[in-house]
C-alpha positions in Angstrom: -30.4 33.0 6.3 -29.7 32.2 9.9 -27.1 29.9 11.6 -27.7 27.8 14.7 -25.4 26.7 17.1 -26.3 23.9 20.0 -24.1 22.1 22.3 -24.2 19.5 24.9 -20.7 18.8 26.7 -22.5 15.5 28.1 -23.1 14.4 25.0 -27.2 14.9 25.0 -28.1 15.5 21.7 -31.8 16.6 22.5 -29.9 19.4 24.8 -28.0 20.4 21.6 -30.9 20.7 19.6 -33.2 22.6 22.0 -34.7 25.5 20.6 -34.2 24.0 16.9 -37.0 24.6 14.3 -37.1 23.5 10.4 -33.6 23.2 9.5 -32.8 23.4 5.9 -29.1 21.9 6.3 -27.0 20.6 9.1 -24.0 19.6 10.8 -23.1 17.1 14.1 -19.5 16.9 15.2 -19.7 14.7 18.2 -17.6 12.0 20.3 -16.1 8.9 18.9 -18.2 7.0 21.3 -21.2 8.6 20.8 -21.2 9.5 17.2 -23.0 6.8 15.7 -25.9 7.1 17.8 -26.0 10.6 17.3 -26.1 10.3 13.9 -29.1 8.1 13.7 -30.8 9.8 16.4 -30.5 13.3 14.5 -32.5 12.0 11.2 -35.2 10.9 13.5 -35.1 14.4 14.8 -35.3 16.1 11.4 -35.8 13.2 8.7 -34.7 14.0 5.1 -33.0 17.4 6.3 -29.9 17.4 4.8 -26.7 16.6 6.9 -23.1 15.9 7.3 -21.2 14.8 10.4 -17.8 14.0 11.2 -16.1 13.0 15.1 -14.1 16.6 16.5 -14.5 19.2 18.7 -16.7 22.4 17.5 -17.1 26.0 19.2 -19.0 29.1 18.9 -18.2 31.7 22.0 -17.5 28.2 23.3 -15.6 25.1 23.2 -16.9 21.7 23.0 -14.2 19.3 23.7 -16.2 16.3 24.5 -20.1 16.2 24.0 -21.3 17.0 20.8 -22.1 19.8 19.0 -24.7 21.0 16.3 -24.3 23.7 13.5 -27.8 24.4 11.5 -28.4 27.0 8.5 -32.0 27.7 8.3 -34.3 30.5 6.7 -32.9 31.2 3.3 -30.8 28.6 2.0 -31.0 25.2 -0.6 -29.2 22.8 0.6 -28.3 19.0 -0.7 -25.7 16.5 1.4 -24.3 13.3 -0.3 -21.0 11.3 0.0 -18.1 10.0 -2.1 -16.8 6.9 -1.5 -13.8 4.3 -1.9 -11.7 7.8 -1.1 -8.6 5.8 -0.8 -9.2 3.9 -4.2 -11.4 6.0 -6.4 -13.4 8.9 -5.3 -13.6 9.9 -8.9 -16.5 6.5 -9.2 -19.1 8.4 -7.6 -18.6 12.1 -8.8 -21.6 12.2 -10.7 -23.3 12.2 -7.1 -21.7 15.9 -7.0 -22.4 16.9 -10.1 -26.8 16.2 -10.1 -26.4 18.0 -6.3 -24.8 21.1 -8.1 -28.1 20.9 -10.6 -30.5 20.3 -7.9 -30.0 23.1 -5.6 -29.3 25.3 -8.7 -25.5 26.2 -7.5 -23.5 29.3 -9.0 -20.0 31.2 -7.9 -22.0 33.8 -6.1 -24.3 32.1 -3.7 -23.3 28.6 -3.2 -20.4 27.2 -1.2 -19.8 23.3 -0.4 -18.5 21.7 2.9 -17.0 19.1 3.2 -16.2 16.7 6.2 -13.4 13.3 4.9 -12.4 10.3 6.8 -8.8 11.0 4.7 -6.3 10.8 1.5 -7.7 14.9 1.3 -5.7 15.9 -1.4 -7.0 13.2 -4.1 -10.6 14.2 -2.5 -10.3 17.7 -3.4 -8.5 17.2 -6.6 -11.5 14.9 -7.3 -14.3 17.6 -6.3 -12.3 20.2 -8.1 -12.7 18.8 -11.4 -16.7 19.8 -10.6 -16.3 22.9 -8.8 -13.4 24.9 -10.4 -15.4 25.2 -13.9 -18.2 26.5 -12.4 -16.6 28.6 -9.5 -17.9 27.0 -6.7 -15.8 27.2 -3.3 -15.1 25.1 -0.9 -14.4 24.8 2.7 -13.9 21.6 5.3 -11.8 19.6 7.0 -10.6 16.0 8.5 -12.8 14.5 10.9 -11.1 12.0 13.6 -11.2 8.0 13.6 -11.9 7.5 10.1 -15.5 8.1 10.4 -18.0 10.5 8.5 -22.2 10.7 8.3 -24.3 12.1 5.5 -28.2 11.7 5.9 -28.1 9.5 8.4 -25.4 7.4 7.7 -22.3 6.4 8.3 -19.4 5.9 6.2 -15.8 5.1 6.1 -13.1 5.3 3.8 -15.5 8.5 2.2 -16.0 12.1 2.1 -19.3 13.6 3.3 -20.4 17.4 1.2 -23.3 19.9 1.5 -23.6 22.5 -1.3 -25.3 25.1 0.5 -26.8 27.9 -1.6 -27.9 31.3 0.0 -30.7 33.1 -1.1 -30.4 36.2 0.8 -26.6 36.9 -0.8 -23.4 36.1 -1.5 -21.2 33.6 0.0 -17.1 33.9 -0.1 -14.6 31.6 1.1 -11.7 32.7 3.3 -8.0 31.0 4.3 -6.2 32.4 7.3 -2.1 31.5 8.0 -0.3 32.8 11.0 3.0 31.8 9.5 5.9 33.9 7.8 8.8 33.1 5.9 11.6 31.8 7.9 15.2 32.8 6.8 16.0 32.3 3.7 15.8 28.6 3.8 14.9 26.3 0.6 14.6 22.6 0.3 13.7 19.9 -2.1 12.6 17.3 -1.0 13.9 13.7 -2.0 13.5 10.0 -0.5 9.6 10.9 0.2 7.2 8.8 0.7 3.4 9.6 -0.6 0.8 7.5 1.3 3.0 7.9 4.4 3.3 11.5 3.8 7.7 11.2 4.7 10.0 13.5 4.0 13.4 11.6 3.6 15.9 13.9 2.9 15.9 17.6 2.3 18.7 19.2 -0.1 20.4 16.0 0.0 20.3 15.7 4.0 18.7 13.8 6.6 14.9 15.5 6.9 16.0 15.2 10.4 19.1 16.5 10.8 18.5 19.3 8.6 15.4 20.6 10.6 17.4 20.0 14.3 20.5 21.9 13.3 18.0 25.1 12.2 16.7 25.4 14.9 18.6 23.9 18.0 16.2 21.4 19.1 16.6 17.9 20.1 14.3 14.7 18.7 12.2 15.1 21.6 11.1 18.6 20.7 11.1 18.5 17.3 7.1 17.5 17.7 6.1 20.8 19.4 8.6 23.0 17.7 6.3 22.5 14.7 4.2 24.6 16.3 6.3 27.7 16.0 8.3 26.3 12.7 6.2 24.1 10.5 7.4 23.8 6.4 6.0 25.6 4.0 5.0 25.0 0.4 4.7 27.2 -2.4 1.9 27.4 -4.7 1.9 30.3 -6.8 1.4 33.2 -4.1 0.0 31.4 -1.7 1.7 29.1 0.8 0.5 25.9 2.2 1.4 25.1 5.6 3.1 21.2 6.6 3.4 20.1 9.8 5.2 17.5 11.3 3.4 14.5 12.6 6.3 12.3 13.9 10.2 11.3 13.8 10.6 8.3 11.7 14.3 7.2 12.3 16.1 10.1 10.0 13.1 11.3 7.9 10.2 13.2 9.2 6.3 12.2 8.4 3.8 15.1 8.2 -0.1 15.6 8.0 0.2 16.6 4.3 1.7 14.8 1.7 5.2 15.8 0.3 6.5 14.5 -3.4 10.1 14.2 -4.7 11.2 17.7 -6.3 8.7 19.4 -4.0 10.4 23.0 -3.1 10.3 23.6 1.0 11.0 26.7 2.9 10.7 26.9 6.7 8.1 29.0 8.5 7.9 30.9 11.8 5.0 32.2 13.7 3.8 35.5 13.5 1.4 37.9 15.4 -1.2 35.8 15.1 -3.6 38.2 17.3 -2.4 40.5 14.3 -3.0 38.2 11.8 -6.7 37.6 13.1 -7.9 41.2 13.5 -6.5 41.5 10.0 -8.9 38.7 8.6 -11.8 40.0 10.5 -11.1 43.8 8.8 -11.5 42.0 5.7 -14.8 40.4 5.8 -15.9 42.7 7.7 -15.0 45.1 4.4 -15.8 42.4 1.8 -19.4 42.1 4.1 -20.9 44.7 5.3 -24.0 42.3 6.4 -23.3 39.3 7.7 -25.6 36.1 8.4 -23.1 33.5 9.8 -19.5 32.4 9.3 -19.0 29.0 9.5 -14.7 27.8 10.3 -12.3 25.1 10.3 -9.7 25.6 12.4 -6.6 23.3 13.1 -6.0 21.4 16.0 -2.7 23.0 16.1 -3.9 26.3 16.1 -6.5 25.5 18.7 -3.2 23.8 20.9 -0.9 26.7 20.5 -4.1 29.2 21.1 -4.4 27.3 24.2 -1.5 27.3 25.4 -0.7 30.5 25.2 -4.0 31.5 26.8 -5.5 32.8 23.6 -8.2 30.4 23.0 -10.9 32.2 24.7 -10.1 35.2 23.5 -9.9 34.5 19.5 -13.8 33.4 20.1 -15.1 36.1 21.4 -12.9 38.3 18.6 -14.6 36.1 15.8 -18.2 36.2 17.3 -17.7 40.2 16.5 -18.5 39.2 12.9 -21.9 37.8 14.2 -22.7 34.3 14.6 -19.6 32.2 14.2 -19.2 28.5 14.4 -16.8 25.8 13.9 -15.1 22.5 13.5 -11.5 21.8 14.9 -10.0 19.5 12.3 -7.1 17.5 11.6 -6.5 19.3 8.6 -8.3 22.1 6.5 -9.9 22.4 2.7 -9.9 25.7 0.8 -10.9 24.9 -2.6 -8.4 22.1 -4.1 -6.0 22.6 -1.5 -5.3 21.0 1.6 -3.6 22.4 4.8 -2.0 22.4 7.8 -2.1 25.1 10.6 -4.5 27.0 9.0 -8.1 28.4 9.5 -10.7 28.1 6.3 -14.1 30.0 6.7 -17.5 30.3 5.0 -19.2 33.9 5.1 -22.7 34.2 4.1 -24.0 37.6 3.3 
């Protein structure tokens, strides 16, 4: 299979597509204001082509920040896009949808990987998609497109989750999960006083989420919003650890972008070499595949920030196009399998 990347920082999807021929599956990250026109222009470009398409900024050896952007898979792979809806009520109503895809493109652990692009509530999406996918093996990568708003086949929806399965037929696919944090201390919380559909974290060991996070680490309310950068929470799930970051100060208690229960055990993180950390991941695909036909990533908009800032941006492209034709989505948070992050990078290899 082959990937295609096409960009138009002006927003001129006819630009982006240049050069495009008989797409089998694709994606459109674009502008809030342009988005919906770009969604109905791109099934007049390629009717019936499967597609998903969500509002961010995407990248390949580049970044576009405004514009829109265009991610194709062509020559070699299945493909089927559909939607679950009510995601905020009952995603669970229209699983079946998932479950004829999977038997239409003929899916299996080895060669098929879905994508996924939701307007929000991610972790009762992916716990809904999971009941599908775990039992037969299928990965899954994605993110959190902006304003609420996501397309599949020419459509748009909100309040929904838009999903390709994508199934290679020139090899295997594997799903990767990068974190540039490390444990912090020997710090361990449980949280109490939290809030679910807000995501708030009310008090931590019995302490105001607040207070308990400013006293670590010397910082003042003001700062508290970019020291998550450097010290987000972490979560532990088995051996793995899910990164929470810290959306806002809410009097005392602290919302985040992923949801926090009562009982829930905290530590604190801090970042690592994440130049390090990067070279490390591309060791390992590049060990895991020997042949490579595109990666496809989801990287956070706090990562891409911080990489900015400190003048690393750039530079992490060029290191990921090494693995061959890389492209991405920056999203407000990132799907690997039933699991939703923060901070993190998710990717797609196709053999």
């Amino acid at each position: 299979m082959r990937q295609f990347f096409g960009m138009s920082r002006s927003g001129d999807l006819a630009e982006a597509i240049s050069g495009l021929k008989n797409p089998q599956f694709i994606m459109l990250m674009s502008n809030n204001a342009q988005f919906e026109k770009h969604v109905k222009m791109l099934e007049k470009y390629f009717p019936g082509v499967p597609s998903i398409g969500c509002i961010g900024m995407s990248y390949d050896i580049r970044m576009v920040e405004e514009g829109v952007g265009v991610v194709a898979f062509l020559d070699g792979v299945s493909a089927a896009a559909n939607v679950l809806e009510q995601v905020s009520v009952m995603p669970v109503k229209y699983i079946s949808r998932l479950e004829n895809d999977i038997l239409k493109v003929n899916a299996s652990s080895q060669d098929t990987v879905c994508i996924d692009f939701c307007s929000g509530n991610d972790a009762c999406v992916l716990t809904t998609i999971n009941t599908v996918l775990q039992p037969k093996g299928i990965s899954l990568v994605g993110g959190t497109g902006d304003a609420g708003k996501v397309s599949a086949n020419g459509k748009i929806y909100q309040d929904a989750v838009a999903y390709a399965l994508v199934r290679n037929h020139d090899g295997r696919v594997k799903t990767y999960k990068e974190n540039i944090y490390r444990k912090c201390g020997n710090y361990r919380f449980i949280a109490s006083d939290t809030d679910r559909e807000k995501y708030v974290i009310g008090t931590l060991n019995g302490k105001s989420a607040k207070q308990v996070y400013k006293s670590i680490l010397h910082v003042t309310d003001e700062e508290i919003l970019t020291q998550t950068f450097q010290n987000p929470f972490g979560k532990i799930n088995g051996d793995d650890i899910c990164i929470i970051s810290i959306k806002e100060v809410q009097g005392d208690a602290l919302a985040c972008f992923r949801q926090v229960n009562d009982s829930d055990v905290l530590i604190l993180l801090q970042l690592a070499d994440y130049e390090a950390v990067v070279q490390r991941t591309i060791q390992n695909i590049c060990m895991d595949f020997p042949r490579r036909s595109a990666v496809f990533s989801v990287n956070c908009l706090f990562r891409y920030k911080l990489f900015c800032e400190n003048g690393y941006m750039e530079n992490y492209l060029q290191e990921m196009a090494e693995l061959g034709s890389h492209a991405g989505l920056i999203g407000y948070g990132e799907h690997y399998n039933n699991r939703f992050v923060n901070q993190s990078m998710t990717c797609v290899v196709f053999e």
